[in-house]
C-alpha atoms as one frame of an Amber mdcrd trajectory, in Angstrom:
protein
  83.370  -6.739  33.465  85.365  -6.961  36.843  88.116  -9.682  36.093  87.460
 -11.374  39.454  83.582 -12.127  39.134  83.182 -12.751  35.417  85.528 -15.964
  35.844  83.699 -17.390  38.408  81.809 -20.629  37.274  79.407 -19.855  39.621
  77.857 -16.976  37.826  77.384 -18.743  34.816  73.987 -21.509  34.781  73.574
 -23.948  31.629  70.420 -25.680  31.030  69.452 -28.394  28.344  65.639 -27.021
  27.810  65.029 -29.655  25.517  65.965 -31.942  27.966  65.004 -29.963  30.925
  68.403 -30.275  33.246  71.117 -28.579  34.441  74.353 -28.574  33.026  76.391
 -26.504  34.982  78.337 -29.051  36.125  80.116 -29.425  32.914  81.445 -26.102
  32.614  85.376 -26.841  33.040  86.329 -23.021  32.507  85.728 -19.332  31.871
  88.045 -17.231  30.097  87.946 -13.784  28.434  89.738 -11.318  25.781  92.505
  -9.247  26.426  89.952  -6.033  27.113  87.387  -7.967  29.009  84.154  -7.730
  26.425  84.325 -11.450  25.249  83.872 -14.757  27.546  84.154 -17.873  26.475
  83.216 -20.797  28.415  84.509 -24.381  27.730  82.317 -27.324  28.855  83.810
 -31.065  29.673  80.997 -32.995  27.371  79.678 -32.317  23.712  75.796 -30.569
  23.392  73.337 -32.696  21.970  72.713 -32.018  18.915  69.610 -30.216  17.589
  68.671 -29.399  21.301  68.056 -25.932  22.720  69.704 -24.228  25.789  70.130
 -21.294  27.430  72.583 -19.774  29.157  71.876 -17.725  32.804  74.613 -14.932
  33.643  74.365 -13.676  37.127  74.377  -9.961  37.330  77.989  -8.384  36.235
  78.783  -4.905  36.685  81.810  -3.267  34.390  84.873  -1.410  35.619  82.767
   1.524  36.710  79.897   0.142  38.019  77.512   0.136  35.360  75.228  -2.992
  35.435  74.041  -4.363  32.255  70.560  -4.393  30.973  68.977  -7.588  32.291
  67.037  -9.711  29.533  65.483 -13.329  29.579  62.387 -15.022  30.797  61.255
 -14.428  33.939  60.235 -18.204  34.094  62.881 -19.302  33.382  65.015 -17.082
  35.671  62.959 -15.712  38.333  65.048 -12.630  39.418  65.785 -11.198  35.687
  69.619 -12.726  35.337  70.919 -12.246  31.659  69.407 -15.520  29.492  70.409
 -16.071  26.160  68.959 -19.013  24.432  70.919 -21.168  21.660  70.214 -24.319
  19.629  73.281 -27.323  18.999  74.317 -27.484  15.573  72.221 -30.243  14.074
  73.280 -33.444  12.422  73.023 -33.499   8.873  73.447 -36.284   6.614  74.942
 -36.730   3.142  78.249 -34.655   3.594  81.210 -33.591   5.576  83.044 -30.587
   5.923  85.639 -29.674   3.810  88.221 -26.201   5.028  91.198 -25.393   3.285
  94.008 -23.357   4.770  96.642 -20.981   3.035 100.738 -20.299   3.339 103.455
 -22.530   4.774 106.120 -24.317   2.819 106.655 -27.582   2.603 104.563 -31.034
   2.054 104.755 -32.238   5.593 100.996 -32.581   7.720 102.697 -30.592  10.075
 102.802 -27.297   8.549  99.054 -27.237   7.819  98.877 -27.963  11.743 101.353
 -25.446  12.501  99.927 -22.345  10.419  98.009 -19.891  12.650  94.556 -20.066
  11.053  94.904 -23.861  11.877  91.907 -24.789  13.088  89.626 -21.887  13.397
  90.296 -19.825  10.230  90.149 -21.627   7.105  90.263 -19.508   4.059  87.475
 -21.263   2.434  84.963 -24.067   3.707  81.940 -26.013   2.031  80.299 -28.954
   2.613  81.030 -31.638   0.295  79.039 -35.194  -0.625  82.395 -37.706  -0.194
  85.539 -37.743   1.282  86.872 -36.330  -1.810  88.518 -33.341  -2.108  88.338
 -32.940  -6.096  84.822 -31.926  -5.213  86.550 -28.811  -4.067  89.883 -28.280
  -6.259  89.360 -30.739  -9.415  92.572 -29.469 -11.026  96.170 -28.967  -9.398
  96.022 -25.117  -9.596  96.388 -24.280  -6.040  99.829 -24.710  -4.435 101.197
 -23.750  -0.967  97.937 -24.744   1.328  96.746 -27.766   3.489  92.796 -29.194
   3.927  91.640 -31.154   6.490  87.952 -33.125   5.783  85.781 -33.625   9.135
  82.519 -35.284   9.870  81.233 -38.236  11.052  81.291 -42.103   9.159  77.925
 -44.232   9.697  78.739 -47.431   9.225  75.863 -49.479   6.865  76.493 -52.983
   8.871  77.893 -53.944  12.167  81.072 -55.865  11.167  84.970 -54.666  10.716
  86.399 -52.067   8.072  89.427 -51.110   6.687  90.086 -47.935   5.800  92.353
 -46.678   2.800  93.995 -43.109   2.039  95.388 -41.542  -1.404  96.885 -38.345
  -1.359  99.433 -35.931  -3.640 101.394 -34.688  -0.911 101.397 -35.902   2.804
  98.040 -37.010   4.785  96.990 -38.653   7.681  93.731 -40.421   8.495  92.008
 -40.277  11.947  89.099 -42.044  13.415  87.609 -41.750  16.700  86.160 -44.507
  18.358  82.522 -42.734  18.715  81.145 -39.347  17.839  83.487 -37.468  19.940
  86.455 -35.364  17.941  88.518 -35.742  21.505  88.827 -39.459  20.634  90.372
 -39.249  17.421  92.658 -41.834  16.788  95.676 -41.695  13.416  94.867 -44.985
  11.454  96.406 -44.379   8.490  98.725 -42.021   6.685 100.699 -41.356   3.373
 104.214 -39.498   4.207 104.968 -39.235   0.479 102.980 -38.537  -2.404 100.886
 -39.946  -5.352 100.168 -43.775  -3.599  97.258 -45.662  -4.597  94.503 -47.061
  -1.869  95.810 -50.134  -1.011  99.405 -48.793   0.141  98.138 -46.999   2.662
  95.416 -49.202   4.778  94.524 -49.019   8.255  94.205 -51.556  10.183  90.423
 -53.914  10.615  88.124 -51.713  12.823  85.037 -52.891  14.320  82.217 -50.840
  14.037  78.493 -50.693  14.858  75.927 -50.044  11.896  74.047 -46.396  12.334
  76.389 -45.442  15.236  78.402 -41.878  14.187  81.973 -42.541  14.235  83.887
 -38.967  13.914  86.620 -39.051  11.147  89.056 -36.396  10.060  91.366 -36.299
   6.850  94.589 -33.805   6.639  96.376 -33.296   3.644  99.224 -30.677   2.604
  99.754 -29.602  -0.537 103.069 -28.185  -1.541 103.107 -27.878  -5.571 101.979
 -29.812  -8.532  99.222 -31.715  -8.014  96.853 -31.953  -5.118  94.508 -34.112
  -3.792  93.291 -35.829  -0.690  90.744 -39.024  -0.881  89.374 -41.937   1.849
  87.863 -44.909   0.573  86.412 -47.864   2.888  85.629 -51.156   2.425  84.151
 -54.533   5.293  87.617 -56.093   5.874  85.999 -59.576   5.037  85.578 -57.881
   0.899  87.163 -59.221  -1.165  87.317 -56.093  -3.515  90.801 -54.540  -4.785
  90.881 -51.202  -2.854  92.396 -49.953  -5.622  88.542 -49.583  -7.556  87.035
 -47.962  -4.536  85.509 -44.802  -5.035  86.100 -42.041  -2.087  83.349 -42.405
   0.702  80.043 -41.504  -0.726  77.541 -39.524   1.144  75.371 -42.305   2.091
  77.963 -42.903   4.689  79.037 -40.040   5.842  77.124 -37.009   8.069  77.910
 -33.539   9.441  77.113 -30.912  12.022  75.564 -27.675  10.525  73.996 -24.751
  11.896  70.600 -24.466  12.896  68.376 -22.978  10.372  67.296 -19.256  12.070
  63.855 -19.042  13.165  61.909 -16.816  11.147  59.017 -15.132  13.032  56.969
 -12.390  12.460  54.805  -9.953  14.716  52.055  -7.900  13.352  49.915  -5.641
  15.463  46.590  -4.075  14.410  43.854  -1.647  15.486  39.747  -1.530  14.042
  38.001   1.089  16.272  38.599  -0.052  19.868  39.783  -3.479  19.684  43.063
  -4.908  19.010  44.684  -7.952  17.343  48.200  -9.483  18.002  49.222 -11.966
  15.376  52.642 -13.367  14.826  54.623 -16.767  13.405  56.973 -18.994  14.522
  57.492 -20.740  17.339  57.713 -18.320  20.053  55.814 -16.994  23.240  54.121
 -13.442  23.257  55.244 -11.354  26.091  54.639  -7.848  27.253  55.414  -5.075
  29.272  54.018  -1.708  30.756  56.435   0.279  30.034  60.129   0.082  28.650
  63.338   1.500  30.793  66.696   1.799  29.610  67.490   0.377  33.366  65.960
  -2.540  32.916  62.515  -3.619  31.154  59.982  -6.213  33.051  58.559  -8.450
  30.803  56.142 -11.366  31.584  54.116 -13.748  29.951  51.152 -12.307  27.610
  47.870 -13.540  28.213  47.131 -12.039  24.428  45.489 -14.691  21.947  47.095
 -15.763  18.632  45.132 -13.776  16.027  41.597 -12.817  18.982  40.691  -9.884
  18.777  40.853  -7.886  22.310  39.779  -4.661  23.879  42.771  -3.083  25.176
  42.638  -1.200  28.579  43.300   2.632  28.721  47.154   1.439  29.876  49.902
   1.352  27.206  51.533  -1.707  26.269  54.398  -3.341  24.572  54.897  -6.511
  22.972  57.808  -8.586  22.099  58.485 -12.006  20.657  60.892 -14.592  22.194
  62.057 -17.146  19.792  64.629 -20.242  20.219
């Protein structure tokens, strides 16, 4: 890709198609890999999610010249950019995310956050149904390696909590003030080891019932034992934190990854007529004839399942899928 036009925000269009608007405007920058074959772009707000989009990529020739094979709908991009269409992870309740991370020495939060695969390359992840990581390790055998716990807390009432952390070693407890990991705020934190709930409370946070409130645990385990819990409790309870149980998964929600869309197409001939059957959600289209320079589909006026009787031209079908 030619460095100078592929890091233009210009070339780049993002649209919301569940929502049906533009969201260009949030794209706050383009970068790419050392040898040019990977952009990433980094938007300014969160996606919705669950919602679809697509993403429009003005014509980019390489270091030679070479322009790429343009793809997409035609209605949705009247000259034939590149289109690629994505869904938002999706929120799914009854569990957060649980990724543990490898190496280091010490029992200090900050050597999880300093090891290189911190954040983006845990060694193993899994969802999990509490904030509770003996759903993960439930013995000490693992030594040397730091967790962190993510997702989002959905409060059951609208009135103030208190949040308590117990960990074996060091931990720290963050809360954001809405759904939005940027907003993450430390509440609470053990620097030791081994503590029960109530030496380690945060403060009395207000909260809104249903509304997702993103939370994130660290913990860092150097040897020994190992664990990292969060327990909650209305600030007005009169219950020792010390007989909480971690966060169950009635409180607690998580983004996951869309399930694929599984579709099908299925084209067959009896004498002279035709039938075009396929599943999923997904529009038919078709083309006369298919070019390594670029192929021109449009919209299929074919019938789900009908029967037809083809004209002496050849034709190709294809199925586009969100």
């Amino acid at each position: 890709m030619i460095p100078g036009a592929v890091i233009e925000l210009s070339n780049y269009i993002i649209s919301n198609n569940t929502a049906g608007i533009d969201i260009s405007s949030t794209i706050s920058g383009v970068v790419t890999n050392d040898n040019g074959t990977t952009v990433t772009l980094t938007l300014n707000a969160l996606l919705n999610p669950g919602d679809t989009y697509s993403v429009d990529v003005s014509f980019q020739s390489d270091l030679v010249g070479n322009q790429p094979v343009p793809v997409g709908n035609p209605q949705q991009d009247v000259d034939h950019g590149v289109v690629m269409t994505f869904q938002a992870w999706s929120v799914s309740p009854g569990s957060v995310l649980f990724e543990a991370y490898g190496g280091g020495s010490g029992t200090a939060v900050t050597v999880l956050t300093g090891l290189p695969t911190y954040p983006n390359s845990p060694d193993l992840a899994r969802y999990i149904t509490a904030m509770d990581s003996r759903l993960v390790y439930p013995t000490d055998g693992r030594e040397q390696y730091g967790a962190r716990i993510t997702g989002y807390f959905i409060p059951p009432s609208t009135e103030e909590f208190t949040f308590y952390v117990r960990s074996d070693d060091a931990s720290e407890l963050w809360l954001s003030t809405d759904a939005n990991p940027a907003n993450l705020v430390k509440i609470a934190e053990e620097t030791g080891c081994c503590n029960t709930f109530s030496v380690h409370p945060s403060g009395s946070i207000p909260l809104v019932a249903g509304q997702r409130y993103y939370i994130q645990l660290l913990y860092r385990e150097g040897g020994g034992g190992d664990f990292g819990q969060v327990a909650v409790k209305p600030t007005a309870s009169a219950q020792d934190p010390n007989t909480l149980s971690p966060i169950p998964g009635s409180m607690l929600a998580s983004l996951v990854a869309p399930t694929p869309t599984v579709a099908t197409l299925n084209i067959q001939r009896s004498g002279a007529q035709v039938t075009v059957s396929w599943t999923g959600t997904c529009t038919l289209q078709e083309a006369g004839t298919i070019s390594s320079a670029g192929t021109s589909w449009g919209p299929s006026a074919v019938v789900n399942g009908v029967p037809f009787t083809p004209s002496g031209n050849q034709r190709y079908f294809r199925l586009i899928c969100p």
